[in-house]
TORMARZA-544520 format. One record per residue (C-alpha): residue in one letter; x, y, z. Coordinates in steps of 0.001 Angstrom, whole numbers, padded with zeros to 6 digits, always signed. Layout:
AXYZ ...
This chain:
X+049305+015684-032461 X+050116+014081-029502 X+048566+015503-026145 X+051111+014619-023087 X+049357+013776-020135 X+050307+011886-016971 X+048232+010036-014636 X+047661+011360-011110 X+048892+009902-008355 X+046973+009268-004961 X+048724+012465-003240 X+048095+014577-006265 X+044316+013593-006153 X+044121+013810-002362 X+045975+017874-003542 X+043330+018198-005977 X+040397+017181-003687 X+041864+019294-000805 X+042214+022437-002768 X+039879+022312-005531 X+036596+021005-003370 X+033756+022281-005448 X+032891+019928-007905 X+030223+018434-010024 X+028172+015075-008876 X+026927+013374-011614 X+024343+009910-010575 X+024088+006785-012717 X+020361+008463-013682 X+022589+011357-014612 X+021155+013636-011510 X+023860+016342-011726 X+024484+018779-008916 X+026959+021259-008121 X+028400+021247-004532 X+031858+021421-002140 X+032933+018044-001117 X+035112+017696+001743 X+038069+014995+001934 X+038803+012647+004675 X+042090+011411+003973 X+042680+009081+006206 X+039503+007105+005270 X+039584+008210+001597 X+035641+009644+002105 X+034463+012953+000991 X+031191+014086+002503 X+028409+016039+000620 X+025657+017658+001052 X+022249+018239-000768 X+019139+020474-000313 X+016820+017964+000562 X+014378+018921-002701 X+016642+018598-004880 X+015712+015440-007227 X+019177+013936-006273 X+018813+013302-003036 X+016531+010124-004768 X+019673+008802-006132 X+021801+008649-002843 X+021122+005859-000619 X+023978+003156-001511 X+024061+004580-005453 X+026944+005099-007544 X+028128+008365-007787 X+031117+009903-010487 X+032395+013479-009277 X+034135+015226-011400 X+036795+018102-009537 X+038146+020712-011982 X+041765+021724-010405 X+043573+024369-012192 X+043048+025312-015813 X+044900+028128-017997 X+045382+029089-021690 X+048752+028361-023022 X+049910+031283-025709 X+052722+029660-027649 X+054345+033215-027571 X+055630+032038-024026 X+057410+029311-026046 X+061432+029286-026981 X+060873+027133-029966 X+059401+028065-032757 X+056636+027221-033965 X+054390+026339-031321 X+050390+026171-031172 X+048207+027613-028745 X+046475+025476-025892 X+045388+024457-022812 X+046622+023280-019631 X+045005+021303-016852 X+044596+019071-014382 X+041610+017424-013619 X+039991+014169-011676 X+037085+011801-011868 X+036682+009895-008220 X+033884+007217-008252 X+031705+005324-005344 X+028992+004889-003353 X+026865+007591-001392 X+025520+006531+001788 X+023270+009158+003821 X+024329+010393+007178 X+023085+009865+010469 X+021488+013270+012381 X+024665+013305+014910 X+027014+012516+011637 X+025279+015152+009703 X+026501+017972+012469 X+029466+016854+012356 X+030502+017096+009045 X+028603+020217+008778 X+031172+021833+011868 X+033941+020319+009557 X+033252+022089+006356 X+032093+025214+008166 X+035611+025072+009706 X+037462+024704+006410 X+036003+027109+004947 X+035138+030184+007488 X+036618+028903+011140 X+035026+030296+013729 X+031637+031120+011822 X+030632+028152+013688 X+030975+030137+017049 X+029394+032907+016118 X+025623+032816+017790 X+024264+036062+016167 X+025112+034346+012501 X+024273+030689+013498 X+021966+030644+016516 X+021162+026676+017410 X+017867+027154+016398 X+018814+028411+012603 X+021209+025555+012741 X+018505+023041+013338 X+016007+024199+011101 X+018959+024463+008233 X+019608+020647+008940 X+016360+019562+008080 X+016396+021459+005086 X+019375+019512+004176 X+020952+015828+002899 X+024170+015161+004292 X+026089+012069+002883 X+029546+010475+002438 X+030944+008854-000610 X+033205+006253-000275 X+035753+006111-003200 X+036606+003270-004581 X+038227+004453-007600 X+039803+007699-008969 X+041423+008639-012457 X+042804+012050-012843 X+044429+014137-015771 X+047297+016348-015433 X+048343+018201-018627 X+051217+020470-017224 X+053498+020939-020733 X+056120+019171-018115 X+057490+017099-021508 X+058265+020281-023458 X+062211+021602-022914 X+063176+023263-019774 X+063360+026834-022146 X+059655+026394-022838 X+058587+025760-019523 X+060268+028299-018077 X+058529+031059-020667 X+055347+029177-019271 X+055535+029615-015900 X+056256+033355-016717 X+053636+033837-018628 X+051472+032161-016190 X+053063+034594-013479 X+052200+037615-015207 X+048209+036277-015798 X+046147+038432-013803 X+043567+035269-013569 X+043465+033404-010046 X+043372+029987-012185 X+046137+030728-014023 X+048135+031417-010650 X+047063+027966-009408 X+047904+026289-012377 X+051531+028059-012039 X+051254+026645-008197 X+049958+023219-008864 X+052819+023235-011654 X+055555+024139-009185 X+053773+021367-006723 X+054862+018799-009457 X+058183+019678-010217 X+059055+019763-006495 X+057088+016144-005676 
């Protein structure tokens, strides 16, 4: 049976990276570590960062790197279907980015640390009974801070966007009644699409 899936395009991967940051790292000596990325678009970087014993940190210094970012993923109940019949499955989107990890300078390090601490909790950073200087230093030398520069992407989007307007519509229902945060995205990232 055919499977219809579309390419992504730069803004949908730059949508993917943005909102879906946590994602797996995966070395050409297939060191694989979990970790939030964060996205400079302007550059097309994201920046990393490691604990500095884990046995990836060997694989960093100008190495190829894939990372893999799992966006928004729900099952499909062909119930939610007009036509009949219809099989059960699974849509997603999903996106490979690959490059080159170079380590970061002390000064570069802070940086992006302030960065993704104001992404994801602003003002945390301000907060001196939570991150005192000296807890901040002494977490920076427990760390590996490092950028990848991406020189090529290929992403997945398998949305159900060819089936008839009827059947799409009974998705995105179904999808609005899910009680699962993914499935909510998925209905999101779908309505991103349709409105791009």
């Amino acid at each position: 049976m055919m499977q219809a899936k579309q390419t992504m395009t730069m803004a949908q991967a730059r949508h993917v990276m943005t909102h879906f940051p946590f994602a797996s790292m995966i070395s050409e000596s297939w060191q694989v570590s979990q970790l939030p990325f964060l996205l400079d678009e302007k550059e097309m970087v994201i920046y990393g960062h490691l604990a500095r014993n884990n046995p990836h940190c060997e694989a960093l210094a100008g190495q190829k790197q894939r990372v893999l970012f799992r966006g928004p993923h729900a099952y499909i109940s062909p119930t939610w279907y007009q036509r009949k019949p219809a099989v059960p499955t699974w849509n997603y989107v999903s996106l490979q980015v690959s490059g080159r990890t170079t380590e970061l300078s002390e000064s570069a390090a802070q940086t992006c640390m302030d960065k993704l601490l104001d992404k994801f909790e602003p003002g945390l950073r301000q907060d001196p009974e939570q991150l005192p200087s000296s807890f901040r230093q002494k977490l920076n030398q427990a760390i590996v801070h490092f950028r990848l520069d991406i020189e090529s992407f290929h992403g997945q989007i398998k949305l159900g966007l060819h089936r008839h307007e009827l059947d799409q519509q009974g998705v995105d229902l179904g999808l609005a009644c899910s009680s699962q945060p993914l499935a909510q995205a998925l209905r999101t990232f779908t309505q991103f699409m349709t409105n791009a």
